[in-house]
C-alpha positions in Angstrom: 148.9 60.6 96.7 151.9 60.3 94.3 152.0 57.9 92.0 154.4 55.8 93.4 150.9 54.5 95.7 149.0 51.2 94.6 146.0 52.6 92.6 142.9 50.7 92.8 143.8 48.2 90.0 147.6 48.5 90.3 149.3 50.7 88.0 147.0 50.5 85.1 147.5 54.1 83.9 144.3 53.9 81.3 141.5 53.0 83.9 143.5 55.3 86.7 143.0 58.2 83.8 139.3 57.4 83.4 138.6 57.6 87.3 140.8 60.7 87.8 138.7 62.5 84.7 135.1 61.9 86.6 133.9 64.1 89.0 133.5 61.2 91.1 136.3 60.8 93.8 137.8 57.4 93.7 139.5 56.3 96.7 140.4 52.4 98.4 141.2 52.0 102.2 143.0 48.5 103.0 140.9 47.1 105.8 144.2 45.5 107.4 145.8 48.7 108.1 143.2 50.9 107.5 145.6 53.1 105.6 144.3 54.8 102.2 145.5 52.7 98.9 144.7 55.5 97.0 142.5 58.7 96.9 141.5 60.8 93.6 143.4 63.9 92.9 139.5 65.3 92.6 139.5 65.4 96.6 141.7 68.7 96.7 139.8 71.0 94.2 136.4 69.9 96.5 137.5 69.5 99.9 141.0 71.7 99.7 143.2 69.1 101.7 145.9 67.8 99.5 145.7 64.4 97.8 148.9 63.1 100.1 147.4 63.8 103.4 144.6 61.3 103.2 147.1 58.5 104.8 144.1 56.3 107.0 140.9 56.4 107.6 141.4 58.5 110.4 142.0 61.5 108.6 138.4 60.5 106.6 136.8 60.4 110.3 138.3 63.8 111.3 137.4 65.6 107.8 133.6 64.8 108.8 131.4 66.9 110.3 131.3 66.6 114.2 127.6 66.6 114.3 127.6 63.5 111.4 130.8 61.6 112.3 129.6 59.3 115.3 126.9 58.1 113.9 128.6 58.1 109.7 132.0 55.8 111.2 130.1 53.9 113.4 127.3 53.4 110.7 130.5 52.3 108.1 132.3 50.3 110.2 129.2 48.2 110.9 128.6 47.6 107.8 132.0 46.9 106.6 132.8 44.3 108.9 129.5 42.2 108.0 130.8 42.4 104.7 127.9 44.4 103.6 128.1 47.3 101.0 126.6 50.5 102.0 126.0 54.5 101.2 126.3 57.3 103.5 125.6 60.9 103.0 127.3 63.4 105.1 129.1 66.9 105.7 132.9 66.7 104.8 135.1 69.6 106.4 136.8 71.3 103.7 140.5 72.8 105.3 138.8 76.6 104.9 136.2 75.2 107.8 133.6 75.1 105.3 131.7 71.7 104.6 130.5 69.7 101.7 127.9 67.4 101.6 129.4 64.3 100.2 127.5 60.8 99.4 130.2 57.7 100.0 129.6 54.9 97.7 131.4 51.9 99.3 132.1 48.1 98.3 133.6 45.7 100.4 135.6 43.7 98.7 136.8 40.2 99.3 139.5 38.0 99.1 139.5 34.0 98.4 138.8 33.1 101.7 135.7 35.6 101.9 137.1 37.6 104.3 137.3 41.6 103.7 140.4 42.7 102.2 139.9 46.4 101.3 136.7 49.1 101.0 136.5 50.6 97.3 134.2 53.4 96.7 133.6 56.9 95.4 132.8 60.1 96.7 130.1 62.4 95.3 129.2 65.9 96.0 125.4 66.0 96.5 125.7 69.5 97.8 123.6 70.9 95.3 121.0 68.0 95.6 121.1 68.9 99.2 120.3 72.6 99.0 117.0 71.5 97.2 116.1 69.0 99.3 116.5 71.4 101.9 114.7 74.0 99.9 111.6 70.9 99.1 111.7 70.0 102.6 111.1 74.3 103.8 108.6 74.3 101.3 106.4 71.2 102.5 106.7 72.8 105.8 105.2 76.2 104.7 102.6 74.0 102.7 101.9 72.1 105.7 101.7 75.1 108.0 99.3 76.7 105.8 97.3 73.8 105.4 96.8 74.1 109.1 96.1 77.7 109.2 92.5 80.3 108.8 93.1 82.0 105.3 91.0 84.9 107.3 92.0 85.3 111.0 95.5 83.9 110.9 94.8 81.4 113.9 94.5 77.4 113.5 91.7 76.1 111.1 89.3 73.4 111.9 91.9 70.3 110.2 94.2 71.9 112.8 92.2 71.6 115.8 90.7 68.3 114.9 94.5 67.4 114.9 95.6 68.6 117.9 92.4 67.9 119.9 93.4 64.2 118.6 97.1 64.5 119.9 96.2 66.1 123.3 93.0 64.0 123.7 95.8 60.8 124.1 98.2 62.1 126.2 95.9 63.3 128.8 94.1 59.5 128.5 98.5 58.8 129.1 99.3 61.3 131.6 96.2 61.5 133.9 95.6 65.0 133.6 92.4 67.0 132.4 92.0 69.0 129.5 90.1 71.7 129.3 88.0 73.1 125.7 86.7 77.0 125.4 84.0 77.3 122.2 83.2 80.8 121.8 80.9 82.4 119.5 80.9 86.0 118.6 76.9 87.3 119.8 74.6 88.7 116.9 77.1 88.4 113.9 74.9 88.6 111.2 73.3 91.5 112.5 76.8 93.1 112.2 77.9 92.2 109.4 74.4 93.3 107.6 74.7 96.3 109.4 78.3 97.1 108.9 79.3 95.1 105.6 81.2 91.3 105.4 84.5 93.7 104.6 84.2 95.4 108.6 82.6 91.7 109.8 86.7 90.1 108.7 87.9 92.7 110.1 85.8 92.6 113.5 86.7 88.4 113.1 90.6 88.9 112.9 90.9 91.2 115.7 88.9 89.0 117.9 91.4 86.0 116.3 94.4 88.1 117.7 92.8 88.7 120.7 92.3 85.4 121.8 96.1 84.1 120.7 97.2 86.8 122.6 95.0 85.3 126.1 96.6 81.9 126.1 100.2 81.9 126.7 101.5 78.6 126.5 103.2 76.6 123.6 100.5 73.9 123.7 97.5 76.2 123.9 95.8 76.2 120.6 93.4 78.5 118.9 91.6 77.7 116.2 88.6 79.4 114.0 86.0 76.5 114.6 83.8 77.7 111.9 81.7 81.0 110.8 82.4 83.5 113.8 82.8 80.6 116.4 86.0 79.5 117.9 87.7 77.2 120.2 90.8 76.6 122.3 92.5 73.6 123.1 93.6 73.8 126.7 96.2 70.6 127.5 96.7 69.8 131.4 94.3 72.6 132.7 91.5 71.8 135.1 88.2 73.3 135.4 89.6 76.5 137.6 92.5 77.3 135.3 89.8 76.8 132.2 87.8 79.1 133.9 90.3 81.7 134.5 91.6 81.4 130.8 87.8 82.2 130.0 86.9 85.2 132.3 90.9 86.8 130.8 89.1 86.3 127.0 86.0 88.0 127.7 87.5 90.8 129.1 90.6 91.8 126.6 87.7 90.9 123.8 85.6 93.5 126.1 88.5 95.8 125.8 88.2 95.9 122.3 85.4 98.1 122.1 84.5 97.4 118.5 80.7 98.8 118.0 77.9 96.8 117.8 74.4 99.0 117.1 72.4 96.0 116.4 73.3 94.0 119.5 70.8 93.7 122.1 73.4 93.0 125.0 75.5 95.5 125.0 76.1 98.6 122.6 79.9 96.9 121.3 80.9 93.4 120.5 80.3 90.4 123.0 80.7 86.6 122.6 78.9 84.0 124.3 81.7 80.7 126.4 80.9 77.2 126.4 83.8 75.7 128.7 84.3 71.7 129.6 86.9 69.9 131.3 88.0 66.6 130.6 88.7 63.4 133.5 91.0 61.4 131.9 89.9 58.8 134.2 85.7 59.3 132.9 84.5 57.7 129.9 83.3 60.6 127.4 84.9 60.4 124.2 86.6 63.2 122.4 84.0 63.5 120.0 81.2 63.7 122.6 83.6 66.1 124.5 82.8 68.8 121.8 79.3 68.4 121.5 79.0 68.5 125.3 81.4 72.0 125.2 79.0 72.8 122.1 75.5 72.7 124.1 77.7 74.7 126.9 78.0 77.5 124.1 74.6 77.2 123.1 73.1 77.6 126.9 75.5 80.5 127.0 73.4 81.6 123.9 69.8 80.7 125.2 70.5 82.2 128.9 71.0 86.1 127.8 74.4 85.9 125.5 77.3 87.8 126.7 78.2 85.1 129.6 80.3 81.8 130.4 79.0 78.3 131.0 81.1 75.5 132.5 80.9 72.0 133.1 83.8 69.4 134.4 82.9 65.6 132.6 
């Protein structure tokens, strides 16, 4: 802008000097014409486009970030016209098609009749806020994920699986379609781990872990460490064949696994023992009785010779 432009309190060169030596960007749109009164010289250092080219508030819409700009003019405009004054944070287009995140400070300002005679405000570059907000916001995620995840086997924990048995329990009461549970439980553990050491019994516990994420294929499945050496899957919008199916492929990649068991009275390497239940969304069992049911499933599996699969459809 040359100086020959209105300033933002007409040509009073002391408070123009004070706004120009902030880092804040100064800037006044007349609402009438929407046409920029005046723009700090701050905007070309930041942004790179030169002070004079900021004529309307056109070239401020086209300098923002496609993926902000709808929603950032629209957001603006709103609240301009009710008179109301407003922040918004966004990504301004620098002329080297970078961006800057920029937070817009604006007051409407009024004349004698109360109706809106120009928008005042001031630019700020939050871009370094940004960056660790994004940096907060990764970090809650990793917290978050963690907090979900067995420190020993890698798979969901039992917070985890209470949450998603929660989530999937109420969309299949929504959607009308069963869900199925798998509790598993790995036959004689103790035995092994006195017999082979707790270091060897992790070991044995993570490889079943993997095993098991690797048998269910979906994005919804869920496999979580129930507790001790039992686990459990979370089976959304499968019915009892399907359940079963899932079931008979874990036995047999765990079977695959050969890991040695000398104390088992089953078998001569490392079995587990399959409770599996599937949910009517249309019965009147509740989530919580779901589990014990799939739990005395498991402990049938248990009582009638180990090594097998029980089902039941509720």
């Amino acid at each position: 802008m040359s100086d020959a432009q209105p300033g933002i309190d007409g040509d009073d060169a002391v408070y123009r000097t004070l706004l120009e030596s902030t880092k804040a960007i100064p800037w006044k749109i007349d609402w009438a014409t929407m046409q920029f009164a005046y723009i700090g010289p701050q905007i070309e250092p930041l942004l790179g486009w030169a002070q004079d080219s900021w004529l309307t508030a056109d070239d401020w819409a086209t300098r923002i970030h496609p993926e902000d700009r709808e929603y950032v003019v629209n957001f603006c405009i709103s609240q301009s016209k009710a008179g109301v004054d407003h922040e918004a944070d966004y990504r301004a287009l620098t002329k080297n098609d970078g961006y800057v995140w920029i937070r817009d400070v604006v007051h409407v300002a009024r004349n004698e009749d109360g109706e809106v005679e120009a928008l005042v405000g001031f630019m700020f570059d939050i871009s370094e806020r940004k960056k660790s907000e994004e940096k907060l916001i990764a970090l809650q995620k990793e917290l978050e994920a963690l907090s979900f995840k067995d420190s020993l086997t890698g798979v969901a924990n039992r917070r985890k699986f209470d949450a998603s048995l929660d989530l999937e329990w109420a969309s299949a009461r929504r959607s009308a379609l069963p869900l199925s549970l798998i509790m598993l439980d790995v036959d004689f553990f103790k035995q092994y781990n006195d017999c082979y050491g707790h270091m060897q019994g992790d070991d044995c516990l993570r490889n079943i872990a993997q095993t098991l994420s690797l048998a269910v294929t979906r994005p919804r499945d869920v496999v979580a460490r129930f507790g001790g050496e039992e686990f459990v899957l979370v089976l959304p919008e499968t019915d009892a064949a399907a359940a079963q199916h899932v079931a008979e492929r874990c036995k047999k990649m765990l079977a695959k696994l050969q890991i040695p068991h000398e104390r088992s009275t089953v078998d001569g390497v490392v079995t587990v023992s399959m409770g599996v239940g599937t949910f009517d969304p249309s019965g009147e069992i509740g989530a919580k009785r779901f589990i014990e049911v799939v739990d005395k499933l498991l402990y049938q599996a248990k009582q009638n010779g180990r090594n097998r699969i029980e089902f039941a459809s509720l």
